[in-house]
NUVEXMAR-419482 format. One record per residue (C-alpha): x, z, y; residue in one letter. Coordinates in steps of 0.2 Angstrom, whole numbers, padded with zeros to 4 digits, always signed. Each point is the difference from the previous one (the first is absolute). Example, Ala and Ser with C-alpha at 12.3 -4.5 7.8 and 13.67 -1.06 7.14 Angstrom:
+0062+0039-0022a +0006-0003+0017s 
//
This chain:
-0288-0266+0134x +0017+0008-0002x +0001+0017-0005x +0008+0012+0011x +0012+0011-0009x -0002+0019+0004x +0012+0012-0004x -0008+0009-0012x -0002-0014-0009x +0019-0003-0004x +0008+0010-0013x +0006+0015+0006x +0019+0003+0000x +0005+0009-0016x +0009+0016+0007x +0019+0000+0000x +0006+0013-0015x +0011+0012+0002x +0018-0003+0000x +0007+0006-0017x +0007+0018+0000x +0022+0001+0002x +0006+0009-0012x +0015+0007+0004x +0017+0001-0009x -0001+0017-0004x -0019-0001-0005x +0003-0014-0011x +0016+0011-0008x -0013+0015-0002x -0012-0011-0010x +0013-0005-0012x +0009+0014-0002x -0021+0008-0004x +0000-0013-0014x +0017+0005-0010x -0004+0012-0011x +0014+0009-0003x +0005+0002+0018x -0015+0010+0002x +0004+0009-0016x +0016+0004+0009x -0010+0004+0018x -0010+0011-0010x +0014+0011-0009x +0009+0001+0017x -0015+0007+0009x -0002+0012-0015x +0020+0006+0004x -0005+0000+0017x -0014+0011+0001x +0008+0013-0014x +0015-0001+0014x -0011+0007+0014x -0010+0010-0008x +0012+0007-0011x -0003+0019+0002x -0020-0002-0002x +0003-0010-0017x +0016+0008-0011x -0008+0013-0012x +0015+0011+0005x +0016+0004+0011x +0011-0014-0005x +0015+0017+0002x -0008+0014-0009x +0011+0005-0015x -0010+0006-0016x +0012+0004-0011x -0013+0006-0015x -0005-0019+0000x +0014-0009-0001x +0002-0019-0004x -0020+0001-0006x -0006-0016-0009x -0012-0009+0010x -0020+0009-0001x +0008+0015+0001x -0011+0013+0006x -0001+0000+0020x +0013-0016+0000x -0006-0017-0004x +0015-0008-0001x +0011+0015-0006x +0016+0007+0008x +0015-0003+0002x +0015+0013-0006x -0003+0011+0011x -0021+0001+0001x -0001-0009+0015x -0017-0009-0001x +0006-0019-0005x -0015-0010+0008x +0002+0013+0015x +0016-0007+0003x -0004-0019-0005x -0013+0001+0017x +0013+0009+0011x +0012-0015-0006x -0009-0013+0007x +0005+0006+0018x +0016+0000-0005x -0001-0019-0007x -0011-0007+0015x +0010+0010+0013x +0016-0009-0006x -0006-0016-0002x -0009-0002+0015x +0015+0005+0011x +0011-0009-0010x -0009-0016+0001x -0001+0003+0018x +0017+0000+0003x +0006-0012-0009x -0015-0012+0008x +0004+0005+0016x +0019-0002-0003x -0001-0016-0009x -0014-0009+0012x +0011+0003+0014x +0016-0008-0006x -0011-0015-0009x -0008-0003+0017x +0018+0001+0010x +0011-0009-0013x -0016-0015-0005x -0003-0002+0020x +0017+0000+0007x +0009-0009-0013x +0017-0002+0002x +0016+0011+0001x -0014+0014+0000x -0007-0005-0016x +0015+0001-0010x +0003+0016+0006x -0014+0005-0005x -0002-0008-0017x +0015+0004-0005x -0002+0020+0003x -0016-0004-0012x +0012-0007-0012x +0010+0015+0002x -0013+0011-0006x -0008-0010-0014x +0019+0000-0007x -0004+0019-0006x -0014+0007-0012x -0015+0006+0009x +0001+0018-0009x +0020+0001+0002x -0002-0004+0018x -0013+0013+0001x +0009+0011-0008x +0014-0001+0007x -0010+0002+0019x -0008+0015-0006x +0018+0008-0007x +0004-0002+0019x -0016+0008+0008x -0005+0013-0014x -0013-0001-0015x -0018+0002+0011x -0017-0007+0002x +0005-0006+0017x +0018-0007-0005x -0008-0010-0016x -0014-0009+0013x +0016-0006+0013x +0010-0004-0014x -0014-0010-0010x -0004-0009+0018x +0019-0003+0004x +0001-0010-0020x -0016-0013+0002x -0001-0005+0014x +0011-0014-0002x -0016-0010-0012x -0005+0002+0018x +0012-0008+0009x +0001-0017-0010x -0019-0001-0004x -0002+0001+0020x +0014-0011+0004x -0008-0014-0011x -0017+0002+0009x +0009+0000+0017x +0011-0016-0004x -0017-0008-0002x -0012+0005+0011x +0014+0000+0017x -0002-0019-0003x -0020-0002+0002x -0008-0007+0012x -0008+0016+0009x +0018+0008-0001x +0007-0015+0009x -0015+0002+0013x +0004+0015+0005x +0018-0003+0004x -0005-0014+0008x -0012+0011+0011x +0017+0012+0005x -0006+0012-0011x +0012+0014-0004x +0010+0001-0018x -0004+0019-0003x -0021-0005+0003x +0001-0016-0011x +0008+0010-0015x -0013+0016+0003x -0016-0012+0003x +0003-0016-0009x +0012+0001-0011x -0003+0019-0009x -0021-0002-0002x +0006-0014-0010x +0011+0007-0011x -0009+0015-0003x -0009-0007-0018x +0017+0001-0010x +0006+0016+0008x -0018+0009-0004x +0001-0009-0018x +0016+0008-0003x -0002+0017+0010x -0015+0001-0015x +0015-0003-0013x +0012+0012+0007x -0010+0013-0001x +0001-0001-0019x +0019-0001+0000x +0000+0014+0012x -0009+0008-0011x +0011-0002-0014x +0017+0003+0008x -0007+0017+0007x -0003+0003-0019x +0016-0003-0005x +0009+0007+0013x -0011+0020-0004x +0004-0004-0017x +0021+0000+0003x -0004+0015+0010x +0005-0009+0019x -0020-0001+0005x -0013+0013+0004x +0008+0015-0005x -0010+0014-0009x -0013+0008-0003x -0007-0012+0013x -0010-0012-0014x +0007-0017-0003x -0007-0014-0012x +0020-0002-0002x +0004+0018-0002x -0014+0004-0013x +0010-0014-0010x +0015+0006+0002x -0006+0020-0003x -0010-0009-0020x +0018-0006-0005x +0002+0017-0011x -0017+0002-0009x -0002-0020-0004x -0002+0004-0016x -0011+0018+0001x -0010-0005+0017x +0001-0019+0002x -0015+0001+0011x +0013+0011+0014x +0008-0019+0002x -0013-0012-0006x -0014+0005+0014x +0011-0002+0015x +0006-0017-0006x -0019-0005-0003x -0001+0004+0018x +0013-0012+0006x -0004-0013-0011x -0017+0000+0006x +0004+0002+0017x +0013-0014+0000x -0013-0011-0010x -0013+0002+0015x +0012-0007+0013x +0007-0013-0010x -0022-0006-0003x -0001+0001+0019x +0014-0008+0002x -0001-0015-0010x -0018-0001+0006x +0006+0000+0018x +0014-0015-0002x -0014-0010-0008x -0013+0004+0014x +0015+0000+0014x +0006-0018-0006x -0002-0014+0013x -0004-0012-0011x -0016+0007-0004x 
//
């Protein structure tokens, strides 16, 4: 007699696993960037500028302006200044904390400028081609014939030594990097299939550049708004050192240099500290940014 086969005798269907979880670009970028050391070394020291930028007046041991003149160019570990004074008393450390708006400030202004500037004439001249990217390349040219301090400098003699006029004239002097880094994205993605989609769908140039083209190209502009910042950095230094930057008593990681110049040799510490404080600062962004080009990258 044949057996009947009931249900429950045939093995039961093994349940259907779930799909594997998409990571996303940017998650995959965050999980690499977690596992370079030194960009996290880098993450760290910024987020230590950071936060002594904000919270500046709960922090500094002092008023970064208050004159003592009984203390004047005190060693570091003198009494009531950690980091001793500069030649006339102020508190050094005090003003090493109020520098760091100063440095941030700039650089973040700067860099966004010069982003803004640069993406904008990268996207026109890499999407339009043409008589409109020679133009446009050839006024890059035109600015990367000139040294970026002599062009600043020169911009700054124009609008006057100030915090405001060093930010426009840093922004004005990179953002060509900008332009070209863009420009090459752009020459490659206009060509991709999803790009050619969406002209063939009768979509408009200025929405295929801001929601195709410009997500995509966003990787190297973050990578080198990160590397910017350092240079910002810097030229903002050198610019308060030859007197055309901040202007004084306002503290300055630049100006502190400049004010050491005198007392190298009895108080080397008036000089020395501040330009700790860039290199350390410039250090951090360079970290992130290194870590950020590898994590950014494509290919990976």
């Amino acid at each position: 007699m044949r057996s009947s086969t009931r249900a429950s005798d045939t093995p039961s269907a093994r349940p259907a696993e779930p799909a594997a979880r998409h990571e996303s670009y940017w998650g995959a970028a965050w999980r690499r960037l977690c596992r370079h050391h030194l960009a996290m070394v880098g993450l760290g020291i910024i987020g230590a500028i950071i936060l002594l930028a904000v919270f500046a007046p709960y922090v500094s041991p002092a008023d970064p302006l208050a004159i003592d003149y009984a203390h004047t160019a005190a060693p570091p570990g003198a009494p009531g200044h950690v980091l001793g004074t500069d030649a006339v008393g102020r508190d050094i450390l005090a003003r090493l904390i109020y520098g760091t708006r100063v440095s941030l400030q700039v650089g973040i202004v700067a860099v966004g400028i010069a982003a803004t500037l640069g993406t904008a004439v990268g996207l026109t001249a890499g999407y339009y081609g043409g008589v409109v990217d020679n133009v446009l390349m050839r006024t890059v040219d035109v600015f990367l014939a000139f040294p970026v301090i002599v062009l600043a400098i020169a911009i700054i003699a124009v609008l006057g030594p100030s915090l405001v006029n060093v930010m426009i004239a840093l922004g004005l002097v990179a953002w060509t990097t900008y332009a070209r880094v863009v420009r090459g994205q752009v020459l490659i993605l206009r060509e991709l299939d999803f790009v050619q989609a969406a002209r063939a769908a009768g979509t408009g140039d200025a929405r295929i550049i801001v929601r195709h083209i410009l997500p995509n190209a966003l990787a190297p502009i973050i990578v080198l708004a990160t590397v910017g910042m350092a240079a910002a950095i810097i030229a903002e230094a050198a610019l308060s050192f030859l007197g055309l930057g901040v202007q004084p008593p306002t503290p300055s990681w630049g100006s502190m240099l400049n004010e050491g110049r005198a007392f190298l040799r009895t108080a080397p510490h008036i000089s020395t500290l501040p330009g700790l404080a860039i290199m350390v600062t410039v250090l951090g962004f360079n970290f992130l940014g290194d870590g950020l080009r590898d994590a950014l990258d494509p290919r990976l």
